[in-house]
LOROKOL-387064 format. One record per residue (C-alpha): x, z, y; residue in three letters. Coordinates in steps of 0.5 Angstrom, whole numbers, plus 2048, in hexadecimal, padded with zeros to 3 digits. Layout:
X,Z,Y,ALA
...
This chain:
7CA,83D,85D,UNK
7C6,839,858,UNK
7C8,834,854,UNK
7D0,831,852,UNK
7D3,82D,854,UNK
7D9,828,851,UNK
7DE,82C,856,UNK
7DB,834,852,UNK
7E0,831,84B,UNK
7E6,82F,84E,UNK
7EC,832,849,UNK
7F3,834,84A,UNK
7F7,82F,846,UNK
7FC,836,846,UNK
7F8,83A,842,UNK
7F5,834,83C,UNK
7F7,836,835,UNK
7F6,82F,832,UNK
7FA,829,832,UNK
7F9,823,833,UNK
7F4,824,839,UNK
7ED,81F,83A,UNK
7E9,81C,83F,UNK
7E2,818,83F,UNK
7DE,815,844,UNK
7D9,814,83F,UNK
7DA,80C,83E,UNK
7E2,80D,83D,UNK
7E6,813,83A,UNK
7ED,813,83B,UNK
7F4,818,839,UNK
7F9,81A,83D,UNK
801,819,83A,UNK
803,821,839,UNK
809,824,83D,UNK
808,81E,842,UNK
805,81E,84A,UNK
802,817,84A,UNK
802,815,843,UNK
7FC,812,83F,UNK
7FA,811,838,UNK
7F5,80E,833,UNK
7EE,80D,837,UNK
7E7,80B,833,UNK
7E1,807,837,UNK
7DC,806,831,UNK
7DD,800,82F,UNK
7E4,7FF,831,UNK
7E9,804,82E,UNK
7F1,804,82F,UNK
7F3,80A,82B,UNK
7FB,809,82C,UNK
7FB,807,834,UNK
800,80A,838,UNK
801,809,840,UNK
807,80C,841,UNK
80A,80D,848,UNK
811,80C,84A,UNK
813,80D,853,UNK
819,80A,856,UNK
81B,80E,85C,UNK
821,80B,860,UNK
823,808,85B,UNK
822,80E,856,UNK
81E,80D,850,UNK
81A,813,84E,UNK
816,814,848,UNK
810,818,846,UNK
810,818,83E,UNK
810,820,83E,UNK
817,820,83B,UNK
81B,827,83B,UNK
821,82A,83C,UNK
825,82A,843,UNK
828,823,843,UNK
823,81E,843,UNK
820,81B,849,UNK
818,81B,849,UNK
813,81E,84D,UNK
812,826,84B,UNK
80A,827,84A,UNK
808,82D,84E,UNK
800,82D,84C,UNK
7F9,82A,84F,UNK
7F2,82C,84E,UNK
7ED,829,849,UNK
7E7,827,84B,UNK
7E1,823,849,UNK
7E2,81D,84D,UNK
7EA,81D,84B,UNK
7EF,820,84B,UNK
7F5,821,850,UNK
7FD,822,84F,UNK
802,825,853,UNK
80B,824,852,UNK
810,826,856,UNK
817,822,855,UNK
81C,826,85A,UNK
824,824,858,UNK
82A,821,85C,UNK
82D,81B,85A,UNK
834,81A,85D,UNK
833,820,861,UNK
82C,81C,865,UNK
826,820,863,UNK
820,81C,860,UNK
81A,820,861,UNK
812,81F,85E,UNK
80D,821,85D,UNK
809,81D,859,UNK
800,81E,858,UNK
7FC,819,853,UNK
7F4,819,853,UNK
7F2,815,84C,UNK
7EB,813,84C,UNK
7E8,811,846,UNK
7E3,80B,849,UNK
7DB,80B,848,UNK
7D8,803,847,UNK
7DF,802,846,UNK
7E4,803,83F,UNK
7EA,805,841,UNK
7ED,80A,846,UNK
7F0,80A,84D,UNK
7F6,80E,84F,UNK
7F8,810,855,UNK
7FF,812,857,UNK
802,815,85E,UNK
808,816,860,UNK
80A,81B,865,UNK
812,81A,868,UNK
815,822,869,UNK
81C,81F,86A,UNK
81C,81F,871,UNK
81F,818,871,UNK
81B,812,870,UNK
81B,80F,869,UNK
819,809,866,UNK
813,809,860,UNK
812,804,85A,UNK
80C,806,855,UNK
80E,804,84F,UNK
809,804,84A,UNK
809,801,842,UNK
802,801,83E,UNK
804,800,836,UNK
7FD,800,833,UNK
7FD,7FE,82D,UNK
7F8,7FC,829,UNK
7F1,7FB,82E,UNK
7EA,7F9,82C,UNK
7E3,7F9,82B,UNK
7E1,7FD,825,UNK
7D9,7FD,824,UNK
7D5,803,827,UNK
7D2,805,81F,UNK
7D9,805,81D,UNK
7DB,80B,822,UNK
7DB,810,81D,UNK
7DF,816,81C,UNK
7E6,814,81D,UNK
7E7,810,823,UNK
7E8,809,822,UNK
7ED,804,821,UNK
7EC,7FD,823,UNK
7EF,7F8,81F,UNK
7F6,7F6,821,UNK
7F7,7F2,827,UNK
7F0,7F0,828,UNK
7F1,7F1,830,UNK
7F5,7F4,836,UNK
7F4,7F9,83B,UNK
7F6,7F7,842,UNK
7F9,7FB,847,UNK
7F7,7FA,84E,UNK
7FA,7FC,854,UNK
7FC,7FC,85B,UNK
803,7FD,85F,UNK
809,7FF,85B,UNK
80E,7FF,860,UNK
80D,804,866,UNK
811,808,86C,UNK
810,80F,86C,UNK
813,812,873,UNK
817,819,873,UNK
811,81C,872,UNK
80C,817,870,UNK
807,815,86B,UNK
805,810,867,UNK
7FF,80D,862,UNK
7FF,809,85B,UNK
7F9,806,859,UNK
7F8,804,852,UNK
7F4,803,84C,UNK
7F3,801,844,UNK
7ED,7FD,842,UNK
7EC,7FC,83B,UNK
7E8,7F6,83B,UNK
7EE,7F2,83F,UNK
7E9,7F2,845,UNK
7EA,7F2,84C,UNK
7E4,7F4,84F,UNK
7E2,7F3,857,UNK
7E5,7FA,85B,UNK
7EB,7FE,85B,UNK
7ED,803,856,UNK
7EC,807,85B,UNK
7E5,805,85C,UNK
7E4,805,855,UNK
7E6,80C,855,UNK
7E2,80F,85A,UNK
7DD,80C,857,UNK
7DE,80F,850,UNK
7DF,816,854,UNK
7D8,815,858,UNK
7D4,814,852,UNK
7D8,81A,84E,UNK
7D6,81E,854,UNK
7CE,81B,853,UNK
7CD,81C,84C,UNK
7D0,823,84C,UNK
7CB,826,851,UNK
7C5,822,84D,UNK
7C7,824,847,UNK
7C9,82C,849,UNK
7C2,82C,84E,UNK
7BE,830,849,UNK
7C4,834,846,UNK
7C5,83B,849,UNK
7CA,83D,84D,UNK
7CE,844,84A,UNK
7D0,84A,84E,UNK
7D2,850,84B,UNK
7D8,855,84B,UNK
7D9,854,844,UNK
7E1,852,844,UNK
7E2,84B,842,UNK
7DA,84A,840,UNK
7DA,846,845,UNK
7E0,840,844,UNK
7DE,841,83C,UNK
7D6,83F,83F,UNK
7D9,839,844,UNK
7DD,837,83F,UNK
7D8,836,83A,UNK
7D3,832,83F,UNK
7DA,82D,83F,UNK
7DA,82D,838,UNK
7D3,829,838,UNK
7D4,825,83E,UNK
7DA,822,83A,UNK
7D6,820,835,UNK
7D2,81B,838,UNK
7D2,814,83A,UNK
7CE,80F,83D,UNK
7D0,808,83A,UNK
7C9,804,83B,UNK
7CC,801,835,UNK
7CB,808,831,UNK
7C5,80A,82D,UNK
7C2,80F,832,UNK
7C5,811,83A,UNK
7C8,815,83A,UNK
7CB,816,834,UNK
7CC,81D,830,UNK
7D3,81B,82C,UNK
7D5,821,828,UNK
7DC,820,82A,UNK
7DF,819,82D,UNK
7E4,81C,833,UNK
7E9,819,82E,UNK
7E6,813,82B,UNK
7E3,817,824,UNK
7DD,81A,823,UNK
7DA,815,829,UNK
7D3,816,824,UNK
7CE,81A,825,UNK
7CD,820,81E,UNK
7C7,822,81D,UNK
7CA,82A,81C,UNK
7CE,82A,823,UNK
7CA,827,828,UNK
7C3,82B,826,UNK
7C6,830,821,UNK
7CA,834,825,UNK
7C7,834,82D,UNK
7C0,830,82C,UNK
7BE,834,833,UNK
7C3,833,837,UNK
7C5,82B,836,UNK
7BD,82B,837,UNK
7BE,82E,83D,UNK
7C4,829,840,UNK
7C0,823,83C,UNK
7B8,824,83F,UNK
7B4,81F,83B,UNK
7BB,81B,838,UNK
7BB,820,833,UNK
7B4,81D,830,UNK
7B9,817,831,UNK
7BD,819,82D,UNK
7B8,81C,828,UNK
7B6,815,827,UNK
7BC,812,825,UNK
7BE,817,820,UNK
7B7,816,81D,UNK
7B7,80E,81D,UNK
7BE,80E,819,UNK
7BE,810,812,UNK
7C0,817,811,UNK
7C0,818,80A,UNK
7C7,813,809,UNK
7CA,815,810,UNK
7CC,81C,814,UNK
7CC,818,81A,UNK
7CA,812,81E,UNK
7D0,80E,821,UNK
7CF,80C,829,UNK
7CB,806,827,UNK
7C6,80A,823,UNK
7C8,808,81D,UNK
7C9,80E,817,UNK
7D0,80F,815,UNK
7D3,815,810,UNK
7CF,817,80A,UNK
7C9,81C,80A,UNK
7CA,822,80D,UNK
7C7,829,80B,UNK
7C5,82B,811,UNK
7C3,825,814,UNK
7BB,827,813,UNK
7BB,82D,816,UNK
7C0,82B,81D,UNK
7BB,826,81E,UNK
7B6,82A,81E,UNK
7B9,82F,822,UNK
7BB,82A,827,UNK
7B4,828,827,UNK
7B1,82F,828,UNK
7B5,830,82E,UNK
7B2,82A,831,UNK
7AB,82C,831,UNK
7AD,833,833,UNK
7AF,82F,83A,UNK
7AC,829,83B,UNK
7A8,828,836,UNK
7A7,822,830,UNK
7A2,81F,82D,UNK
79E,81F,826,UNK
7A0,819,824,UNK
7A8,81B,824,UNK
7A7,821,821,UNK
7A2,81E,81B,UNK
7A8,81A,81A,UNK
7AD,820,81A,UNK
7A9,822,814,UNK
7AA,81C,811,UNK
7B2,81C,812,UNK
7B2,823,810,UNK
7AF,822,809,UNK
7B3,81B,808,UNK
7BA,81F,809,UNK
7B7,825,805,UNK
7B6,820,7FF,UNK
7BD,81D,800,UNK
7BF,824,7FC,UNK
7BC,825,7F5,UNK
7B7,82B,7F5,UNK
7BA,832,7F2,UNK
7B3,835,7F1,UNK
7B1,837,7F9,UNK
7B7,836,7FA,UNK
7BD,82F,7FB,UNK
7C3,82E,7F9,UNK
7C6,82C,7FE,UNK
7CC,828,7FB,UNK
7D3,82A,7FA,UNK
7D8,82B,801,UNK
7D7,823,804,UNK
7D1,826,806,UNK
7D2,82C,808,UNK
7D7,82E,80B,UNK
7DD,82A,808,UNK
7E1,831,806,UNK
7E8,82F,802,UNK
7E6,834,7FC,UNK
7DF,835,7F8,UNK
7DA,83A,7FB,UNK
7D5,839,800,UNK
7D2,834,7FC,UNK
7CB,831,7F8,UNK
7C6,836,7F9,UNK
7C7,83A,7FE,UNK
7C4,83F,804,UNK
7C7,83B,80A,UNK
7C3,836,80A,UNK
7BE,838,805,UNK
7BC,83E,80C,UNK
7BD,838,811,UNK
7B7,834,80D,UNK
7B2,839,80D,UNK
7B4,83A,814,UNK
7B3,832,816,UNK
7AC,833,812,UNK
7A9,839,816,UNK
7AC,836,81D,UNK
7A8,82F,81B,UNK
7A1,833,819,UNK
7A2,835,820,UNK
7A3,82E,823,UNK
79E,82C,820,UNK
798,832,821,UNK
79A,831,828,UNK
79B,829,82A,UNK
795,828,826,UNK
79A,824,820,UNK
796,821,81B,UNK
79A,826,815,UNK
797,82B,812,UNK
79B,832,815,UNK
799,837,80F,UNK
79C,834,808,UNK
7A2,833,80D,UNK
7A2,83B,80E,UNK
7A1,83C,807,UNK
7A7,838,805,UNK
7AA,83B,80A,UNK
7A8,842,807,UNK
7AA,840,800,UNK
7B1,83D,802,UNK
7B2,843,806,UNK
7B1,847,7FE,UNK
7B5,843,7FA,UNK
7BB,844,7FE,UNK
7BA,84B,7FE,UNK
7B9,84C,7F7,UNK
7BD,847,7F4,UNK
7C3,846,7F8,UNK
7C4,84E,7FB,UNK
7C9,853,7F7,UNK
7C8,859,7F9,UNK
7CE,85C,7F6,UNK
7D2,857,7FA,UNK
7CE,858,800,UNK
7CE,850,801,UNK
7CB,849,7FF,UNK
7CE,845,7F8,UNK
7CE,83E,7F8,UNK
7CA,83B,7F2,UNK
7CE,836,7EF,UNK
7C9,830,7EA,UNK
7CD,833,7E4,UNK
7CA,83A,7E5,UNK
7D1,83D,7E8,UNK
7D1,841,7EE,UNK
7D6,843,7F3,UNK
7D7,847,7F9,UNK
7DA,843,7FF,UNK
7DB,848,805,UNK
7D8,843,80A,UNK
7D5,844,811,UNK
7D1,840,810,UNK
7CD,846,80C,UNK
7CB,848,813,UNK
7C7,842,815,UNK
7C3,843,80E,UNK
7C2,84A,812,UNK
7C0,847,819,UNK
7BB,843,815,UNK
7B7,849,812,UNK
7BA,849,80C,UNK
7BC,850,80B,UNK
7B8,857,809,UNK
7BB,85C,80E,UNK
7BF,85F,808,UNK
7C2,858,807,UNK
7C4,858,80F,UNK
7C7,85F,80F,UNK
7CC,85B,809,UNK
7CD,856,80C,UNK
7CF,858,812,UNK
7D3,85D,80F,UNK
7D8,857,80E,UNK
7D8,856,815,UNK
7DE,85A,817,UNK
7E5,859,819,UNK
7EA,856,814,UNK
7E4,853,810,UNK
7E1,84E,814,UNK
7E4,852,81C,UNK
7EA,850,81E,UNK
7EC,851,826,UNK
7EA,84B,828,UNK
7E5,848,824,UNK
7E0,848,81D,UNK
7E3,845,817,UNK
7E0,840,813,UNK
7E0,843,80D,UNK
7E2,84B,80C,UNK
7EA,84D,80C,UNK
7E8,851,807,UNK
7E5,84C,801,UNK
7EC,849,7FD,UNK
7E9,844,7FA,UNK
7E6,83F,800,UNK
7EA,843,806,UNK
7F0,83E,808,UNK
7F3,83B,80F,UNK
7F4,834,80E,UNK
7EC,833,810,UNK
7EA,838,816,UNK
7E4,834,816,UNK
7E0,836,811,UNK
7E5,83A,80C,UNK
7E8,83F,810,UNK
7ED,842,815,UNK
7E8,840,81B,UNK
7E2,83C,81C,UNK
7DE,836,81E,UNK
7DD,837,825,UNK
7D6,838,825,UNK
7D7,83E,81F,UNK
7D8,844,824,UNK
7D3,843,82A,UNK
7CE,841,824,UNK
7D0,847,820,UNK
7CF,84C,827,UNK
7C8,848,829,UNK
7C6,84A,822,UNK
7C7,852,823,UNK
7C4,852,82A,UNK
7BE,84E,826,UNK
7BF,855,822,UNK
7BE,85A,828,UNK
7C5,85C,826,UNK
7C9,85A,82D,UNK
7D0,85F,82C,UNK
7D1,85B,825,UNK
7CF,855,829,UNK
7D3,856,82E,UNK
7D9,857,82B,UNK
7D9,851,826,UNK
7D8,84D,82D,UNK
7DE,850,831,UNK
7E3,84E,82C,UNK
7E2,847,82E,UNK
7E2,848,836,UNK
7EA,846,837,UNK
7E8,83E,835,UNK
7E4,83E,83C,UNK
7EC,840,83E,UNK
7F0,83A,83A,UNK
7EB,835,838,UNK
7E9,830,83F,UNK
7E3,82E,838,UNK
7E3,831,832,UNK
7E6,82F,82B,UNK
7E3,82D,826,UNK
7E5,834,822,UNK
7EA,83A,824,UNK
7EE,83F,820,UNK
7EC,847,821,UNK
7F2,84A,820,UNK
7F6,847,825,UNK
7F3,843,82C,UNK
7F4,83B,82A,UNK
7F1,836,826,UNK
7F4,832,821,UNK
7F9,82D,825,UNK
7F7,826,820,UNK
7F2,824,81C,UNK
7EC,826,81F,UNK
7E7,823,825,UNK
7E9,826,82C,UNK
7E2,827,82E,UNK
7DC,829,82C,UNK
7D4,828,82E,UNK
7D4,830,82A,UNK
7D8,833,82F,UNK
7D1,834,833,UNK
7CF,839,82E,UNK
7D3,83E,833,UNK
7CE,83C,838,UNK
7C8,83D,834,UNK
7CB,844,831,UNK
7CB,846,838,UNK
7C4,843,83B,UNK
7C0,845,834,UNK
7C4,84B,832,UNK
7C7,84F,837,UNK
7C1,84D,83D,UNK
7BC,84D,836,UNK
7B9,846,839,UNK
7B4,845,834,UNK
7B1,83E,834,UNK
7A9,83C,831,UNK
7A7,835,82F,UNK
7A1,837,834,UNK
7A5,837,83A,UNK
7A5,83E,83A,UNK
7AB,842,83B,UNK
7AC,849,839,UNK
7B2,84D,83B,UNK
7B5,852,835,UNK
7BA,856,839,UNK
7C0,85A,835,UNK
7C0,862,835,UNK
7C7,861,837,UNK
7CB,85C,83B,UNK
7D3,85D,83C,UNK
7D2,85C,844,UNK
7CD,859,84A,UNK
7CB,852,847,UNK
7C6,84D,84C,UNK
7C5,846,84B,UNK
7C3,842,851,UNK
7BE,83C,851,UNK
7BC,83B,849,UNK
7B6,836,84A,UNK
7B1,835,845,UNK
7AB,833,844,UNK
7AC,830,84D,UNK
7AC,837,84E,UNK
7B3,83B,851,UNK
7B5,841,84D,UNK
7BA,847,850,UNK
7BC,84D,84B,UNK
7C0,853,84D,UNK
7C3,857,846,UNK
7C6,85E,845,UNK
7C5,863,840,UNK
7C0,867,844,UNK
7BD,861,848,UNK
7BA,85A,849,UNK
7B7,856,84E,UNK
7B3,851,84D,UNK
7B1,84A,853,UNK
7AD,844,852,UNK
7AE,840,857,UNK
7B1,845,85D,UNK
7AB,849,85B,UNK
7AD,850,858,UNK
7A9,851,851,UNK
7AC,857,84F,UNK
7B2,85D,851,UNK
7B3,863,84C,UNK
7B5,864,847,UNK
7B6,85F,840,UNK
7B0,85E,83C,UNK
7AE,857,838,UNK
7A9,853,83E,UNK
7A6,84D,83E,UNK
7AA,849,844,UNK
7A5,842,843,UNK
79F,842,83F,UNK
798,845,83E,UNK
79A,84C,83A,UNK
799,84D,832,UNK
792,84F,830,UNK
């Protein structure tokens, strides 16, 4: 079998870490009530905001009022929740309540189905009752929608926060069908309802408009994932860590007409924040991957970001408008999103004439420090909570040599009008200084320049991206991968930010970027760079500290701890766009899938692999690809047809071979 389907990412509600759990159509997003079988909580459907809305769901069974707030202790009378699945187009619930009443049993089983809707802002919910109490029993729904504050807030103001409309601009409309049922001694009734945040009342049903949303959930998913590879592998929990990635990225897209571009690659937006698109997540952590799911949109996006003005902004709103201030990483994402595109499907000499010019712009927007930029203090960086990582420093001074060897081949292969060889020689001439002038040798590690002249070691793991970039010597990788091990930058599950060994910057408070954990996409970058390294064992053992996430998250967070298997319960974004870095470890790192802006593709196999890997139906170029992966073996089709079978060596899968 080929190809997911929405069906392959359903979840056990049972085995989730994070609370409050979300949902998204795409169009609407919206959260449960924690502890509760029917309740529903805040619900964004850009424009349309209501932060603070709760429908809250009471049933008066023969008489009886019963609650469903999530109350404890054995006295209170509500509906006792007993887990659901989460899926892409939904989410389902299920309660029990089983208790006698002046000695009559009055048992029920109760099930919810909350869809958030698509071409609607809102959600639809449905609630079934089944009667177990062996008598016939009267039912009355009773449900009480408190919104709060409801509105529309313009789309270039969706920006890192979710937002809050202006108090009493507008009110939700809670939209139902019968209330009052009769449930025979072992029947089963059905409540429809929905919440609309526009206060319209669209033609149809809730269930109508339910269906509707779930068929088209359907769709999209199949399309979207229709070049992805499917996973099969004997490798424990690689495979819900793979599928789990893959949900982390269909999350993130929205298909507003009204947005910049459709479908729309937020950074994170399942709970209404970061409904923007960063430079940095979505072409800086799985730039081939998301070219895989988006096709040709991905130019789409490419665009956009290069018609805002990035100097000033990290992001562009869902109107495509710039929001935030400069990113440092900006230039190089973009260039990496862009590289990505034209390895599977192409772009055009204009574009990448145009990302030469935005790459020399945001290079300018930092003061020059000889070959190198000062790029600014931690607003630009990475918004660590101490001094450190800041001005001049490897990581993203490597990025941007990086970015000017990937446009001179851009350029030499799609005929731009850039000259390739003055890039190359910069490339060479950063790639120096950032040896030369930032290394300590004694330390094993990058300073950080500061304009004054003073120097400071910030253990940051971000060093490892200056490696990626070819910023090291063989000597000067062997060093700083020597900092790579437990109780440094290892925990049991997971990489931390900043080393546990650095006193002066290592805290808890900010997992993100200072320690105790990471940004989700740290870890399966960090493996893909030492798979690119031919260094599979070291790879593997950073990439499997993070596999019990595909158990415990339906979607991965923005950030995570490494000592202990949780995220950080409040203050981050419950989503990200970077969770696809899992998947694209796996098809560029494990598989060693090596995508050329030729069109060809080339496979790296590692000398050694934890298990039997094989991903079925990789599309590139219109052509199908099958691979089967072991330590000792590979087997390689194109199209159905065998093209090799033995044992793992690099091959040219598509394309003319190398002179």
């Amino acid at each position: 079998m080929t190809g997911y389907e929405a069906s392959d990412f359903t979840f056990d509600l049972r085995q989730g870490v994070a609370e409050p759990l979300w949902t998204t159509s795409g169009w609407s997003t919206v959260a449960l009530a924690p502890g509760t079988v029917c309740g529903v909580g805040a619900c964004y459907a850009p424009p349309h905001a209501a932060p603070q809305a709760q429908l809250a769901v009471a049933l008066d069974a023969d008489g009886i009022r019963i609650a469903d707030t999530g109350a404890h202790g054995m006295h209170s009378i509500v509906l006792l929740p007993q887990g659901g699945s989460w899926r892409l187009d939904g989410i389902d619930r299920q309660g029990t309540y089983h208790r006698r009443h002046e000695g009559r049993l009055v048992s029920l089983l109760v099930r919810s189905q909350l869809t958030p809707l698509h071409g609607h802002p809102g959600y639809a919910l449905r609630i079934t009752v089944r009667n177990r109490s062996g008598r016939p029993l009267p039912l009355r729904l009773l449900p009480e929608l408190t919104a709060g504050p409801v509105g529309a807030v313009p789309l270039g103001e969706w920006s890192w926060m979710p937002p809050e409309p202006p108090p009493a601009h507008g009110t939700a409309a809670l939209v139902h069908g019968p209330l009052e049922a009769d449930a025979g001694a072992t029947g089963e009734v059905s409540f429809e309802l929905a919440v609309l945040l526009d206060g319209s009342r669209p033609g149809g049903s809730p269930a109508d408009w339910a269906a509707r949303s779930r068929d088209l959930v359907a769709r999209r998913t199949a399309g979207v994932l229709e070049r992805v590879p499917r996973l099969a592998t004997d490798v424990p929990d690689l495979d819900a860590y793979y599928r789990r990635s893959l949900a982390s990225g269909l999350v993130c897209l929205w298909d507003n007409p009204a947005f910049a571009t459709v479908p729309f690659p937020a950074t994170s937006g399942i709970d209404g924040g970061a409904l923007c698109a960063y430079a940095w997540d979505t072409g800086g952590y799985a730039p081939h991957t998301l070219a895989l799911m988006l096709g040709r949109g991905v130019t789409d996006v490419v665009e956009a970001m290069v018609k805002a003005d990035l100097t000033d902004h990290y992001a562009i709103a869902p109107d495509g408008a710039g929001t935030g201030v400069a990113y440092a990483y900006s230039a190089w994402s973009l260039v990496m999103l862009a590289h990505a595109a034209a390895c599977h499907d192409g772009i055009t000499p204009d574009l990448v004439a145009r990302l030469h010019e935005t790459e020399e712009q945001l290079a300018q927007r930092f003061p020059a420090a000889g070959e190198l930029r000062d790029y600014g203090g931690q607003q630009n960086l990475l918004e660590m909570r101490t001094a450190g990582w800041e001005h001049v420093v490897a990581s993203p001074n490597a990025e941007r040599a990086w970015s000017l060897d990937l446009l001179a081949e851009l350029a030499e292969q799609c005929g731009a009008p850039v000259r390739a060889a003055p890039l190359r020689a910069q490339a060479r001439r950063i790639r120096g200084a950032v040896g030369q002038e930032l290394w300590d040798e004694q330390a094993g590690w990058f300073r950080s320049r500061y304009p004054d002249g003073h120097t400071e070691l910030a253990y940051s793991v971000q060093a490892f991206d200056a490696l990626r970039a070819g910023a090291c010597t063989p000597p000067m990788a062997a060093a700083l991968l020597a900092h790579l091990r437990d109780g440094a930058f290892l925990g049991p599950y997971g990489v931390s930010s900043v080393s546990a060994e650095d006193r002066l910057h290592y805290e808890l408070g900010d997992v993100d970027w200072s320690g105790g954990g990471a940004y989700t996409g740290e870890a399966p970058q960090l493996a893909l760079t030492l798979w690119e390294r031919d260094e599979p064992r070291t790879a593997w053992d950073v990439l499997r500290r993070v596999l019990w996430m595909g158990a415990h998250f339906p979607y991965f967070p923005q950030d995570h701890y490494c000592d202990r298997p949780a995220a950080p319960p409040r203050g981050r974004r419950a989503n990200v766009i970077a969770g696809l870095a899992g998947a694209e470890a796996v098809l560029l790192g494990m598989a060693g899938l090596r995508p050329r802006v030729d069109g060809a593709l080339d496979l790296a196999p590692p000398a050694w692999l934890p298990g039997e890997l094989a991903l079925h139906g990789l599309h590139y170029r219109g052509r199908e690809i099958g691979l089967r992966l072991s330590t000792g073996h590979s087997e390689v089709a194109v199209d159905g047809r065998v093209l090799h079978s033995g044992a793992p060596a690099p091959l040219r899968i598509l394309g003319e071979p190398d002179e």
